[in-house]
Each structure stands twice: as structure tokens, then as C-alpha cells.
PLY file of the C-alpha trace (Angstrom):
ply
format ascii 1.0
element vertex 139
property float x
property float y
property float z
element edge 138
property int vertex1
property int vertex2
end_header
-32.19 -46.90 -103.58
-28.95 -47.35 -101.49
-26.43 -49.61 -101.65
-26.01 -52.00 -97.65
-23.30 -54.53 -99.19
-19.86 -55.06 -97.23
-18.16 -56.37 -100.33
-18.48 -53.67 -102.30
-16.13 -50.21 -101.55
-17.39 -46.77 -100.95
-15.55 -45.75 -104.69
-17.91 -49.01 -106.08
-20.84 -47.50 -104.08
-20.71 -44.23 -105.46
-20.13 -45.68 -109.01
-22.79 -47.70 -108.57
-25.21 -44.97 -107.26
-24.43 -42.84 -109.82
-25.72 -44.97 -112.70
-28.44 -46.74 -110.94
-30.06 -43.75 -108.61
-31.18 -42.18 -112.49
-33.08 -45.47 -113.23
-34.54 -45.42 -110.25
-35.69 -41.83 -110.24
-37.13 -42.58 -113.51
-39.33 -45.74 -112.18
-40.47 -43.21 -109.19
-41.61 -40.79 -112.01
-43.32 -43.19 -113.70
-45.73 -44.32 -110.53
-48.24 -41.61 -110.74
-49.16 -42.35 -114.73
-51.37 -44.39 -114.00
-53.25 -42.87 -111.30
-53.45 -39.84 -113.82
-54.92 -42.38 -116.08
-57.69 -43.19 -113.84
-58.56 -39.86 -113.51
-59.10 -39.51 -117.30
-61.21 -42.36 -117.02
-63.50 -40.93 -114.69
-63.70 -38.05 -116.82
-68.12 -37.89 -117.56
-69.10 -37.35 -121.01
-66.09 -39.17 -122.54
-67.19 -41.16 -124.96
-67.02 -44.83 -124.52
-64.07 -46.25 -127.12
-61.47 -43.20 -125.59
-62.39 -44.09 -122.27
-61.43 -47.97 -122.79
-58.47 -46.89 -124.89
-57.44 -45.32 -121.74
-58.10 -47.77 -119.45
-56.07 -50.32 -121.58
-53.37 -47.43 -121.30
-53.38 -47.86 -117.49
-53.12 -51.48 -117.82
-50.70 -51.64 -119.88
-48.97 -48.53 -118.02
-49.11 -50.51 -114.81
-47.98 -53.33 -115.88
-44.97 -52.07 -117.59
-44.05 -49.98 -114.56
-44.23 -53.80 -112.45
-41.77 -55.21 -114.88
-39.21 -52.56 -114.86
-39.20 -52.26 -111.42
-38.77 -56.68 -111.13
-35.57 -56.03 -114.08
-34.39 -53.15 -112.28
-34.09 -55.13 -108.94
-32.80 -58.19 -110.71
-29.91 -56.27 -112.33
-29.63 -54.92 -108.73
-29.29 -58.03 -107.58
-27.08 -59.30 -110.23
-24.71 -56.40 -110.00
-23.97 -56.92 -105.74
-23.73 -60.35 -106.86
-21.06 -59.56 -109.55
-19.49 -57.06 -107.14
-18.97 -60.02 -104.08
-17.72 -62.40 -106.84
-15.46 -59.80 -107.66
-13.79 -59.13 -103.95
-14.05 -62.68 -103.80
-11.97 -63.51 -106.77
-9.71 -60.63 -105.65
-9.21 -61.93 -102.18
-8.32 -65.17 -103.53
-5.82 -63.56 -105.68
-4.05 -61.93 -103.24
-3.63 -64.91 -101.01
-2.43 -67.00 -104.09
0.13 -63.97 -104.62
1.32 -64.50 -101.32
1.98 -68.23 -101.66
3.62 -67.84 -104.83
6.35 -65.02 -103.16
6.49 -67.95 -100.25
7.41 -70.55 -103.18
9.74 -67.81 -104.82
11.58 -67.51 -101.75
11.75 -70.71 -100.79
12.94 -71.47 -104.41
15.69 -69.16 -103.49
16.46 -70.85 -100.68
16.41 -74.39 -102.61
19.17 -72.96 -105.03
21.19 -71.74 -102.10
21.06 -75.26 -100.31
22.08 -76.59 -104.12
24.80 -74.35 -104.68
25.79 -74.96 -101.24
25.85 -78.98 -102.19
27.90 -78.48 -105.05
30.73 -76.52 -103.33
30.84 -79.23 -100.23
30.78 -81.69 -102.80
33.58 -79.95 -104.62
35.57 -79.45 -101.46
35.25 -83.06 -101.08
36.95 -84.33 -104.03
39.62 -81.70 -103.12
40.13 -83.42 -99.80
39.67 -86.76 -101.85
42.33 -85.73 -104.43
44.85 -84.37 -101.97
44.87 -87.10 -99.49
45.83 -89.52 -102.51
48.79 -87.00 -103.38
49.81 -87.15 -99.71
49.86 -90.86 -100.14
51.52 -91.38 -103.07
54.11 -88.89 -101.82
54.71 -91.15 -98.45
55.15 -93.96 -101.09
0 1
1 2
2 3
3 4
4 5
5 6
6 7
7 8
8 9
9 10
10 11
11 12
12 13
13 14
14 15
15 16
16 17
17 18
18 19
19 20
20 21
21 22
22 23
23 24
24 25
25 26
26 27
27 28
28 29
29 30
30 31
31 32
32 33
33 34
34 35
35 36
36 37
37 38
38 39
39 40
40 41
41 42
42 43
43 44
44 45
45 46
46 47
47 48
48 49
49 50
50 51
51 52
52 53
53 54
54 55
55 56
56 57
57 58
58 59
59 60
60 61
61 62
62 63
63 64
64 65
65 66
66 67
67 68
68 69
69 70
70 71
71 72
72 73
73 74
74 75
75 76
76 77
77 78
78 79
79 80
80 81
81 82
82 83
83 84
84 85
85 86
86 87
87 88
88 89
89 90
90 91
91 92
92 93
93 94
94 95
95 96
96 97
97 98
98 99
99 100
100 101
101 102
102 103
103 104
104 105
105 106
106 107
107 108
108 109
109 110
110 111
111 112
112 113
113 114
114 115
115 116
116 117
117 118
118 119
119 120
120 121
121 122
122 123
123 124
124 125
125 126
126 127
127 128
128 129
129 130
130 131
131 132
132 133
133 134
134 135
135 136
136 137
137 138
């Protein structure tokens, strides 16, 4: 089992090695059961009822060992899947981080441009104020 997936990171491969390389080994050890089985089988002189008993052993041996292996893919499968979501959702995360210290600085500059207002406005009503003293003075 390795792990050929650009999404993930070489930390998240190694994790991911670790727990799933165990499961695998396991599955590998399991192959040769049933093999070992069939040898039993072929045993002469063993009498007819063990001999079925463990050829319905194999069977069932065999077919366990299938469906383990289909789960432990899908989880495989499921887990790289989980892992791109998760880069995905990560990467979209950081570019929505950088919009919102765009906004935040552009919300600065908004209360700059506002405060700015306020004091033209204010040096307006000065002008305003002083130019109708300077006229009632003339008067």
C-alpha cells in the first residue's frame, strides 16, 4: 500500500501509512488461509463431514478475505477523498482570509476618507461662519 495523492502532505502520508500499512499487512497474512485449507482438504483418509466442514471454511475464508480487502479499499478511497476535501476547504479558507484583510483594509481606508469628510466639512462651516463675521463687521 502507498499513498500517490498530491493533496495530501508528506506529515498526512506518514499518518496515514502508519495506521493503514497494519491493516494491510494483516489482509496479506490472511491470503494463504485458504490455500492451507485446500491442502487439508486433500488430506486422504479424512473422513467425509471434516473434509466439507473444511471446505465450507475455505469458502467462507475466501470470501471474507474478498470483502475486507473491497472495505479496506473503500475506506482507502474515502479517506484521499476526505483528505482533498480537506486541502480543498483549506485552500478556500485561506483565499477568503485574504479577501477579508483586503475588506479590513479597505474599511480602514473608508473611515479615513470619512474622517477626512468630516474635518473638510468642519473647515467649511469655519470658512462659512467667518466670512459672515467679516461681513457683518464691514456693516
Amino acid at each position: 500500500f502507498s499513498v500517490h495523492t498530491m493533496s495530501l502532505t508528506l506529515s498526512d502520508k506518514d499518518a496515514l501509512a502508519s495506521v493503514l500499512n497494519p491493516v494491510r499487512q494483516g489482509l496479506l497474512a490472511l491470503a494463504p488461509v485458504p490455500a492451507a485449507l485446500s491442502v487439508l482438504c486433500s488430506i486422504r483418509g479424512m473422513p467425509g463431514r471434516y473434509r466439507d466442514m473444511v471446505e465450507v471454511m475455505r469458502d467462507t475464508c475466501t470470501q471474507q478475505i474478498a470483502h475486507l480487502t473491497r472495505c479496506f479499499e473503500r475506506l482507502v478511497v474515502f479517506i484521499l477523498s476526505m483528505a482533498k476535501a480537506v486541502r480543498q476547504l483549506e485552500n478556500e479558507l485561506a483565499v477568503l482570509t485574504g479577501q477579508l484583510d483586503t475588506l479590513e483594509s479597505e474599511k480602514k481606508n473608508l473611515h479615513t476618507v470619512a474622517a477626512m469628510r468630516l474635518v473638510t466639512s468642519a473647515l467649511r462651516s469655519m470658512v462659512v461662519k467667518q466670512k459672515q463675521q467679516a461681513q457683518h463687521m464691514q456693516l
